[in-house]
KOLGU-4560 file (N, C-alpha, C; in nm, 3 decimals, padded with zeros to 5 digits):
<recs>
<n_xx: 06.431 n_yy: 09.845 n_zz: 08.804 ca_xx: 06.564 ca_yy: 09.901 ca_zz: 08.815 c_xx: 06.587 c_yy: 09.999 c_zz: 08.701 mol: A seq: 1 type: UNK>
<n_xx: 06.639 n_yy: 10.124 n_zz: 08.744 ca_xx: 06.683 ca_yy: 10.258 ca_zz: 08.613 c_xx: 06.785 c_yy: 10.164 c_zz: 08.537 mol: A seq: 2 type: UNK>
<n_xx: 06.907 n_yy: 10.178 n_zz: 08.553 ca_xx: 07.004 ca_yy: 10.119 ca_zz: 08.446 c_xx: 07.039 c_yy: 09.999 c_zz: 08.457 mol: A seq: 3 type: UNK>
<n_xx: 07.095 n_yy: 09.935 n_zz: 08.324 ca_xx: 07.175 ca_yy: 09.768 ca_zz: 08.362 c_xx: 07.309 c_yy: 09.797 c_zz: 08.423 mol: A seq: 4 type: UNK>
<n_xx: 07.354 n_yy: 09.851 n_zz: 08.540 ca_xx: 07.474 ca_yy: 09.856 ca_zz: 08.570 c_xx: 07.453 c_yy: 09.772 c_zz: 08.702 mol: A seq: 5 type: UNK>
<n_xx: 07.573 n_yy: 09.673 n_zz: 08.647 ca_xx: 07.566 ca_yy: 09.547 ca_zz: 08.736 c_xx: 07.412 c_yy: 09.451 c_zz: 08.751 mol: A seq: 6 type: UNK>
<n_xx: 07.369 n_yy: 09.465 n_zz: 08.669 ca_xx: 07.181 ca_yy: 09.390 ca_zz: 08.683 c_xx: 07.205 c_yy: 09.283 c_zz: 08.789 mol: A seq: 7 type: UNK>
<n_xx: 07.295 n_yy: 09.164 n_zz: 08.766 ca_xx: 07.332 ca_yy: 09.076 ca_zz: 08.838 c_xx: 07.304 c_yy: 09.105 c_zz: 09.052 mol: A seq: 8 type: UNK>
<n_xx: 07.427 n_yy: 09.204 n_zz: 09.069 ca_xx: 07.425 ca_yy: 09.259 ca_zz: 09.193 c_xx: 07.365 c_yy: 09.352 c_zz: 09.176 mol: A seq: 9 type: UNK>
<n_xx: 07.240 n_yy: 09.429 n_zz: 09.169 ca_xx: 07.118 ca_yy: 09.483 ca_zz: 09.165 c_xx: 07.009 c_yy: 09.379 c_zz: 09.239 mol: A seq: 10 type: UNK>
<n_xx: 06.968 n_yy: 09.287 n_zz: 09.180 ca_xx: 06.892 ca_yy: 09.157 ca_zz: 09.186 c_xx: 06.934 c_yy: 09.115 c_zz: 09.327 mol: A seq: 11 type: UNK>
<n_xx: 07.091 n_yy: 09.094 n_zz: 09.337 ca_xx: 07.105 ca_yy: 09.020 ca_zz: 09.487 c_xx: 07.027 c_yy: 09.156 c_zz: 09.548 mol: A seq: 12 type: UNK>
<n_xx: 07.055 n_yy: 09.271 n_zz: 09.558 ca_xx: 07.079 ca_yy: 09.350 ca_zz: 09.667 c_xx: 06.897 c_yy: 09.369 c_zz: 09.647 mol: A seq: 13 type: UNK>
<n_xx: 06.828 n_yy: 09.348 n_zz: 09.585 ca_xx: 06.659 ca_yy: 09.328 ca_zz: 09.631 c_xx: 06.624 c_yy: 09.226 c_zz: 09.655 mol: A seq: 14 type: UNK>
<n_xx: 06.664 n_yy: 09.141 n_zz: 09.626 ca_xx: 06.629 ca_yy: 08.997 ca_zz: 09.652 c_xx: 06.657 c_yy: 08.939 c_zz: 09.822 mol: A seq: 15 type: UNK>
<n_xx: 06.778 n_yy: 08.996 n_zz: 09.853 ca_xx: 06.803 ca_yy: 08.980 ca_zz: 10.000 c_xx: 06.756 c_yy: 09.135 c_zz: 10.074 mol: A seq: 16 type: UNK>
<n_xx: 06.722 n_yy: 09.177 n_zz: 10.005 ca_xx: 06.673 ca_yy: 09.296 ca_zz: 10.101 c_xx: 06.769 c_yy: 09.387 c_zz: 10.141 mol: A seq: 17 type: UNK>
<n_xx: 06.893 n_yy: 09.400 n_zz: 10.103 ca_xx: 07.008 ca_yy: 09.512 ca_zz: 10.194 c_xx: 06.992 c_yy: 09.605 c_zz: 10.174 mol: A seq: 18 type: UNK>
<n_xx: 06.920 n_yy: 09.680 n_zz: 10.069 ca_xx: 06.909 ca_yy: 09.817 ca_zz: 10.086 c_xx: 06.790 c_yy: 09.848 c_zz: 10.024 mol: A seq: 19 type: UNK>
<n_xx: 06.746 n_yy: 10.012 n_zz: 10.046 ca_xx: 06.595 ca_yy: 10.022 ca_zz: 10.024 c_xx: 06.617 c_yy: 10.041 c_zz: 09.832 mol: A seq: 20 type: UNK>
<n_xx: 06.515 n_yy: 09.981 n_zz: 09.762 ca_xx: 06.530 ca_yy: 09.980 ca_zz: 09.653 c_xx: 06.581 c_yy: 10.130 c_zz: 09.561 mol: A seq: 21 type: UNK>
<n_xx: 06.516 n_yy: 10.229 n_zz: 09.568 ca_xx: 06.543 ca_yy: 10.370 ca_zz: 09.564 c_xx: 06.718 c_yy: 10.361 c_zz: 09.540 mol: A seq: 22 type: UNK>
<n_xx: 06.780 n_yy: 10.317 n_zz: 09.596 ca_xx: 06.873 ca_yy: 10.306 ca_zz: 09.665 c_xx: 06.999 c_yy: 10.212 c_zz: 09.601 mol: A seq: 23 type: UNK>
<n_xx: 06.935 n_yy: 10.087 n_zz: 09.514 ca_xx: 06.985 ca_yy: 09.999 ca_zz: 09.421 c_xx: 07.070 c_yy: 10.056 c_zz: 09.359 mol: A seq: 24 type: UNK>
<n_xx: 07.035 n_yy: 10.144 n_zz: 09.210 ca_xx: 07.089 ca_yy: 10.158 ca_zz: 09.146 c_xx: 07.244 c_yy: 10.241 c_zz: 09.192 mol: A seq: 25 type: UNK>
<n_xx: 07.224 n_yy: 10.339 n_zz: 09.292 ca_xx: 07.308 ca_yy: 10.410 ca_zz: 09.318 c_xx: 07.482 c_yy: 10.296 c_zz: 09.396 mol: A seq: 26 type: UNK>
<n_xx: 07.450 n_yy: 10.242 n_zz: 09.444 ca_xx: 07.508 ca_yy: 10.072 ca_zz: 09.536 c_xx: 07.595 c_yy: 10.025 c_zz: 09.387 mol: A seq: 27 type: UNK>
<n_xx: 07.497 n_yy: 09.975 n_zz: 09.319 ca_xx: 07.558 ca_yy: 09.941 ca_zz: 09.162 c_xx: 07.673 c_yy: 10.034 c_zz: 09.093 mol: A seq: 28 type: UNK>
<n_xx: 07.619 n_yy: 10.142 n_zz: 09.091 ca_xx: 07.692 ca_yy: 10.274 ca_zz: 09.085 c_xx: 07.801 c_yy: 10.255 c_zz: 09.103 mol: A seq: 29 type: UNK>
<n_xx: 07.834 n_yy: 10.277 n_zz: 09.248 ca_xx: 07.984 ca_yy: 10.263 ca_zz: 09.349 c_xx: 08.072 c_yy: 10.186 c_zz: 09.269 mol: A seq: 30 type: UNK>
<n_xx: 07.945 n_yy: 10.007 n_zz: 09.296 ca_xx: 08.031 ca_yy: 09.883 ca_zz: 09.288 c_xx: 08.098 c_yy: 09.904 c_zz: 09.150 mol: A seq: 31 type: UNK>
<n_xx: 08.037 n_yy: 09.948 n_zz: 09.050 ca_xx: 08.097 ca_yy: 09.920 ca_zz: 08.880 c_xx: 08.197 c_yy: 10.054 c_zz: 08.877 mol: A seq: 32 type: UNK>
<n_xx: 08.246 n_yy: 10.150 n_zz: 08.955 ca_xx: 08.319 ca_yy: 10.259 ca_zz: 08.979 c_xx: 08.422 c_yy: 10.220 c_zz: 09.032 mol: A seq: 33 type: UNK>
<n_xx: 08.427 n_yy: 10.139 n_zz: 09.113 ca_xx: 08.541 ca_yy: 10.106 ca_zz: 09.192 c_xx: 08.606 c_yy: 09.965 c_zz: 09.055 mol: A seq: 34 type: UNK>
<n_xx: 08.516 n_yy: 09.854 n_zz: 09.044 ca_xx: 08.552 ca_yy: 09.778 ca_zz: 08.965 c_xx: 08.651 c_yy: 09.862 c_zz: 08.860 mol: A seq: 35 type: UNK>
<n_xx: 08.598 n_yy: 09.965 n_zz: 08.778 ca_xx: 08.671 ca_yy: 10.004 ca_zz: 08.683 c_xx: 08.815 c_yy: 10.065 c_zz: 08.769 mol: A seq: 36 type: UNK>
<n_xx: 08.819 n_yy: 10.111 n_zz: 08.849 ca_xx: 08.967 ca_yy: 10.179 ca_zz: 08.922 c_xx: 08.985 c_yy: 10.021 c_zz: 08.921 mol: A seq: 37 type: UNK>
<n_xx: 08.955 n_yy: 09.940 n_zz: 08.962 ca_xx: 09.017 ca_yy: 09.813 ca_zz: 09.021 c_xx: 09.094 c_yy: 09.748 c_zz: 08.896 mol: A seq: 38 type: UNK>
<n_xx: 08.995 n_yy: 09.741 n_zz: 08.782 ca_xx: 09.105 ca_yy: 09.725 ca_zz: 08.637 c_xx: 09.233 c_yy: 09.763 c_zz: 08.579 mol: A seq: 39 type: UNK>
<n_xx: 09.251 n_yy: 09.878 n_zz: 08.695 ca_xx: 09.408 ca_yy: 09.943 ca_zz: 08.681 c_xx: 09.470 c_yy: 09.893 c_zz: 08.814 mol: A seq: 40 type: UNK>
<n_xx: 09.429 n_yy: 09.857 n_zz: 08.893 ca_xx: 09.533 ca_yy: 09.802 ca_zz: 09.005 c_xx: 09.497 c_yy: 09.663 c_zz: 09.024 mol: A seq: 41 type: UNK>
<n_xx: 09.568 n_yy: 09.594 n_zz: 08.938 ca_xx: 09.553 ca_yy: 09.425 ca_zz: 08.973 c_xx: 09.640 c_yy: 09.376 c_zz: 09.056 mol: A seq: 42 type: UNK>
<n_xx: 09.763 n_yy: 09.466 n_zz: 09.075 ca_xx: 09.885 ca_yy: 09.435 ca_zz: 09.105 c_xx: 09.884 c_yy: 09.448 c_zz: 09.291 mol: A seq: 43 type: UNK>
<n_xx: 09.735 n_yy: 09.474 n_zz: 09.334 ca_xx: 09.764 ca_yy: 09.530 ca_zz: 09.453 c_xx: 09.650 c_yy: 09.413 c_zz: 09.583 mol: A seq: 44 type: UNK>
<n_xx: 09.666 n_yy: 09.470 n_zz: 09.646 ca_xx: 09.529 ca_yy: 09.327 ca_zz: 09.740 c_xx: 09.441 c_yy: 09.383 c_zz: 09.677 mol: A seq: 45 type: UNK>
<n_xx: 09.305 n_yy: 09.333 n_zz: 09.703 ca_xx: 09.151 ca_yy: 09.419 ca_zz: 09.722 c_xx: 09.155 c_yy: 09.514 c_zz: 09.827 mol: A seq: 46 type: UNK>
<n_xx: 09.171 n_yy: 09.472 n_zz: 09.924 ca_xx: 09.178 ca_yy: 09.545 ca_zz: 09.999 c_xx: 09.228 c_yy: 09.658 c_zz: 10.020 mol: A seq: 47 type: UNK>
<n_xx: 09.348 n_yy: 09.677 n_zz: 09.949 ca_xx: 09.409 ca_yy: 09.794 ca_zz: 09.928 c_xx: 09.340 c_yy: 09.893 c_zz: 09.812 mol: A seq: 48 type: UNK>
<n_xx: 09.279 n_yy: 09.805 n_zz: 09.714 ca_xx: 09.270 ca_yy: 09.891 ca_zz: 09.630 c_xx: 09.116 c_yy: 09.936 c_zz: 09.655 mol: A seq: 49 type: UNK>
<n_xx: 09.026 n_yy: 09.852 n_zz: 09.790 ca_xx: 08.928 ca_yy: 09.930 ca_zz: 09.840 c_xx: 08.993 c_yy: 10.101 c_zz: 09.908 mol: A seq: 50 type: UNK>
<n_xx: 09.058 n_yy: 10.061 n_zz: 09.975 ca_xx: 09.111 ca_yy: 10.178 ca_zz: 10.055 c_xx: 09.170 c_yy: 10.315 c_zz: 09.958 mol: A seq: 51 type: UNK>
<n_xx: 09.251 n_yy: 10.289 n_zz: 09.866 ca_xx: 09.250 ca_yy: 10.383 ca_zz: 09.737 c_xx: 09.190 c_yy: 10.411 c_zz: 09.654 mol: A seq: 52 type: UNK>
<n_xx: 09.049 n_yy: 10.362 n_zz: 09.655 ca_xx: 08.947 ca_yy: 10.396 ca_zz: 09.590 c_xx: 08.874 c_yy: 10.501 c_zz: 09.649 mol: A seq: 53 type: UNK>
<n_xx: 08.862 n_yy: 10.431 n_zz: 09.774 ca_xx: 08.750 ca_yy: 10.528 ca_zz: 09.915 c_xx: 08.852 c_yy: 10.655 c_zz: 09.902 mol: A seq: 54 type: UNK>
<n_xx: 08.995 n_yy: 10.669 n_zz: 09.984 ca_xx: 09.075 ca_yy: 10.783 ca_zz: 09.936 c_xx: 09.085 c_yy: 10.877 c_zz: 09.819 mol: A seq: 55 type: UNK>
<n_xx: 09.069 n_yy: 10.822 n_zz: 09.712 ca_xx: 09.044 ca_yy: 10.898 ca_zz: 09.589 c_xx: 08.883 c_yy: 10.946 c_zz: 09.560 mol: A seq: 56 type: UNK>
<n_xx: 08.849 n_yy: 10.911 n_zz: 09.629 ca_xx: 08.652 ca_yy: 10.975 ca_zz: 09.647 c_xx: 08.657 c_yy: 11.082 c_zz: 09.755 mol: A seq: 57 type: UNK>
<n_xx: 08.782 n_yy: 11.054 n_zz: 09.855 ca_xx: 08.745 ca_yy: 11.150 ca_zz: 09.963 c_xx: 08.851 c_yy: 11.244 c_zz: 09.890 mol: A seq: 58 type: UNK>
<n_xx: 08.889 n_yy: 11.293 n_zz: 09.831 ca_xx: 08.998 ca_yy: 11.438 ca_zz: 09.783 c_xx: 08.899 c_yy: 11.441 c_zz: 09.665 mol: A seq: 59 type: UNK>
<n_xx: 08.838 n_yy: 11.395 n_zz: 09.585 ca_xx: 08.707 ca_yy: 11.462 ca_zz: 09.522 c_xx: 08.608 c_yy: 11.563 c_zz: 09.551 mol: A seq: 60 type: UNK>
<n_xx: 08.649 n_yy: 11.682 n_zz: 09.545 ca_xx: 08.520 ca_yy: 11.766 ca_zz: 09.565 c_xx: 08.352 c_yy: 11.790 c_zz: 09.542 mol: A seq: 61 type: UNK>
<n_xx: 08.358 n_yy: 11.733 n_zz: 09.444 ca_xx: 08.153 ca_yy: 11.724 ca_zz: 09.433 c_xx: 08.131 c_yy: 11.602 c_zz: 09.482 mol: A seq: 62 type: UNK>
<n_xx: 08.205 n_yy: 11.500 n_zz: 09.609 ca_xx: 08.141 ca_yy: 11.394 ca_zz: 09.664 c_xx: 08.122 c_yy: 11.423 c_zz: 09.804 mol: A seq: 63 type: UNK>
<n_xx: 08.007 n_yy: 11.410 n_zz: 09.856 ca_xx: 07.970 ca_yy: 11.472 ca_zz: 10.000 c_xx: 08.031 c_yy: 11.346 c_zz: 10.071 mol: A seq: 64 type: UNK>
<n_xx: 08.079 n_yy: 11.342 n_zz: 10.223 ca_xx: 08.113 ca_yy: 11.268 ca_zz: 10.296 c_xx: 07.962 c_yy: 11.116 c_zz: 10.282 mol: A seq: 65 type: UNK>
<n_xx: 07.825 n_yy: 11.114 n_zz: 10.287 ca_xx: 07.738 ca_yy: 11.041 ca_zz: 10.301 c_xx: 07.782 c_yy: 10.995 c_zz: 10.146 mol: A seq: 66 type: UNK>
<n_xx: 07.858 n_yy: 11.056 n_zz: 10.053 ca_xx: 07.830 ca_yy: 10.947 ca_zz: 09.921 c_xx: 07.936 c_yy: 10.839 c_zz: 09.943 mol: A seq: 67 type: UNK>
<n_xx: 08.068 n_yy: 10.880 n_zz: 10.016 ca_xx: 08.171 ca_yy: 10.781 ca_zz: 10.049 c_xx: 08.131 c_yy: 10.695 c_zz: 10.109 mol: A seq: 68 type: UNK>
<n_xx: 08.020 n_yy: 10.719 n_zz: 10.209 ca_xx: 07.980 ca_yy: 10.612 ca_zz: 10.284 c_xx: 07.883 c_yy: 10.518 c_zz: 10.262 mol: A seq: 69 type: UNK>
<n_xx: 07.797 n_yy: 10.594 n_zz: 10.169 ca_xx: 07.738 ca_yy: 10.494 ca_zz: 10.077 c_xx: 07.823 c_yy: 10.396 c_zz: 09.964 mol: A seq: 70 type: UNK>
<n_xx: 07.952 n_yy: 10.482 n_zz: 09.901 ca_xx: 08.013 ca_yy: 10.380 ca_zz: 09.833 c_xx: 08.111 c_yy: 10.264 c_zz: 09.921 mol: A seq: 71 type: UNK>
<n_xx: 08.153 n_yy: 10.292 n_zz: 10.010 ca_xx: 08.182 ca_yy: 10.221 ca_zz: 10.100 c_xx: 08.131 c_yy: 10.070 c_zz: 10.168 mol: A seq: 72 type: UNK>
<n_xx: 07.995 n_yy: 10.125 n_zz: 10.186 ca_xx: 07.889 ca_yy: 10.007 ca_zz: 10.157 c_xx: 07.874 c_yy: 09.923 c_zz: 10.083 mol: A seq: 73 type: UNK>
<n_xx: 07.848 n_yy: 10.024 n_zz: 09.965 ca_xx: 07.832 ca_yy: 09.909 ca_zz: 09.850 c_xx: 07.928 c_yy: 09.843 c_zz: 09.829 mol: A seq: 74 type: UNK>
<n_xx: 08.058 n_yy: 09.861 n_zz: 09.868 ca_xx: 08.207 ca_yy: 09.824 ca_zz: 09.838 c_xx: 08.189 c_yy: 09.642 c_zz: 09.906 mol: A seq: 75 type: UNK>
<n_xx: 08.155 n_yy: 09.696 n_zz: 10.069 ca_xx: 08.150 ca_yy: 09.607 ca_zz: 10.140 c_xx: 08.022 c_yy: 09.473 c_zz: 10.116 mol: A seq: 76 type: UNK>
<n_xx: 07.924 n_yy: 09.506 n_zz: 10.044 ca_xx: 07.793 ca_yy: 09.419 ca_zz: 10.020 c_xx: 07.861 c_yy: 09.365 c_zz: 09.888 mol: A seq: 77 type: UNK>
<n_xx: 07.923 n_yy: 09.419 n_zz: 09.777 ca_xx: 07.950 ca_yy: 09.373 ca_zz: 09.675 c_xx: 08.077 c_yy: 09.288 c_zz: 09.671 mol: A seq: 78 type: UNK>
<n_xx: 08.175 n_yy: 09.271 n_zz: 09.771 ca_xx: 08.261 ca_yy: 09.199 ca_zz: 09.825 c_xx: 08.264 c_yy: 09.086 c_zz: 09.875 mol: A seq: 79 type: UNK>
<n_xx: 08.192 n_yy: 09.112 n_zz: 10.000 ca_xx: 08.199 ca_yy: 09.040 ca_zz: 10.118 c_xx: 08.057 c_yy: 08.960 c_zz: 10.094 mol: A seq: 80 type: UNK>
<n_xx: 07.909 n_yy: 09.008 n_zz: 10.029 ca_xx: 07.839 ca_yy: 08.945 ca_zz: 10.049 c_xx: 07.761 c_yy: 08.877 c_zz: 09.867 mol: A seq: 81 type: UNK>
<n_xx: 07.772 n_yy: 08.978 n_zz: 09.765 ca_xx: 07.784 ca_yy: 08.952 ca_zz: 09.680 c_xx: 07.836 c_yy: 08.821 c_zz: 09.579 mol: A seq: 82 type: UNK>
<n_xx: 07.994 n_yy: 08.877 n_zz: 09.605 ca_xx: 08.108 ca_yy: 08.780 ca_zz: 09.562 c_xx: 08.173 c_yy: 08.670 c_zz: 09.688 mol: A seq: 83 type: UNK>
<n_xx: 08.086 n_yy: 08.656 n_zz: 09.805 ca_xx: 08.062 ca_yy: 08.603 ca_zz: 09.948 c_xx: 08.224 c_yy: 08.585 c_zz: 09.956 mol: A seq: 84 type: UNK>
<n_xx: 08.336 n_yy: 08.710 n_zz: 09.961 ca_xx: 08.382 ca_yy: 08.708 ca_zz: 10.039 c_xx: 08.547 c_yy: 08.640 c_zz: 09.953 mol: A seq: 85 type: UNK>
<n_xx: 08.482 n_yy: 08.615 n_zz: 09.795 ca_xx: 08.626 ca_yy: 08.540 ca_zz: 09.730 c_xx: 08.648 c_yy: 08.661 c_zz: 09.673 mol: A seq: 86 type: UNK>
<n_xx: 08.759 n_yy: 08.734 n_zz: 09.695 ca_xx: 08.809 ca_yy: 08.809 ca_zz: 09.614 c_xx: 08.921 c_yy: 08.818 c_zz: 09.560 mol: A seq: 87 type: UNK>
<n_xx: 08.977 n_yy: 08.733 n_zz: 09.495 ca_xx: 09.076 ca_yy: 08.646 ca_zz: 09.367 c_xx: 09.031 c_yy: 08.764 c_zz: 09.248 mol: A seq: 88 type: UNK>
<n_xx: 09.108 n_yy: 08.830 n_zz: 09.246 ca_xx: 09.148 ca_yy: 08.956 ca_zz: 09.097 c_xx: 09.034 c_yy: 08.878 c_zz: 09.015 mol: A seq: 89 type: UNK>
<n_xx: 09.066 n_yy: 08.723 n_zz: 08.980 ca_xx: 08.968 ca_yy: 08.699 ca_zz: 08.876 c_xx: 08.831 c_yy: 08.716 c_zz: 08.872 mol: A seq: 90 type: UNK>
<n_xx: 08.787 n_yy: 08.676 n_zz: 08.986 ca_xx: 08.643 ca_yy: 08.691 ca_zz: 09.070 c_xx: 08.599 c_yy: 08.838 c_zz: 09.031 mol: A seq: 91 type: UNK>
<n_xx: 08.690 n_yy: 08.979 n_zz: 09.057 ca_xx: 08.642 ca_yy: 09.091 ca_zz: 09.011 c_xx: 08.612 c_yy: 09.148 c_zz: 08.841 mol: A seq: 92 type: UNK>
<n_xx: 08.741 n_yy: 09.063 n_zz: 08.761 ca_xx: 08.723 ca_yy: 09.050 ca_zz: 08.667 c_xx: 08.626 c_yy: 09.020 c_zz: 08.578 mol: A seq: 93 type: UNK>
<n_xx: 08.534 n_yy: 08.883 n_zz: 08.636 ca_xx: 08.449 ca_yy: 08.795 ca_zz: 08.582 c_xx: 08.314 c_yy: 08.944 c_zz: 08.571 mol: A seq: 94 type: UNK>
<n_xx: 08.314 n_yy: 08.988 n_zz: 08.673 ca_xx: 08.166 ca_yy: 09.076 ca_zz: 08.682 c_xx: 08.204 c_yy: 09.234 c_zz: 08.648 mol: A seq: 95 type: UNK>
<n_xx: 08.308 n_yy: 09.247 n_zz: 08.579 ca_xx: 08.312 ca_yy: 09.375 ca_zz: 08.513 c_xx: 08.235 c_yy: 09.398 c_zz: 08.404 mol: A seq: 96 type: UNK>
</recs>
């Protein structure tokens, strides 16, 4: 793996196979990008503050439509399969 960002969910995401390794670090990327926006909106669901994250990537100009959808992904693997799906503010907290 290039950087320690997120090492933890790096490891799941080769270990179960979800994405092609190449591919890891960038997933990590997303997930610790959004985490940090997520440190400013505690006050809101996850869910919401998935959706204003993805929104604030799409009015970004140097992000091509395929990088949203890659962060999107990772949003969803680091959520739903990662953190399997508990997403309690604290739960996001713990892996910042």
């Amino acid at each position: 793996m290039k950087e320690a960002v997120l090492p933890e969910f790096q490891k799941y995401l080769l270990s179960h196979k979800l994405v092609k390794e190449r591919n890891v670090p960038f997933y990590a990327y997303w997930a610790s990008k959004f985490l940090a926006f997520s440190n400013n909106n505690e006050e809101i669901s996850v869910e919401l503050r998935v959706n204003k994250f993805l929104d604030r990537l799409k009015k970004q100009k140097n992000i091509s439509d395929w990088q949203i959808r890659q962060g999107e992904e990772a949003l969803r693997l680091y959520i739903h399969h990662f953190l399997k799906g508990y997403t309690n503010t604290n739960a996001l907290s713990k892996l910042t």
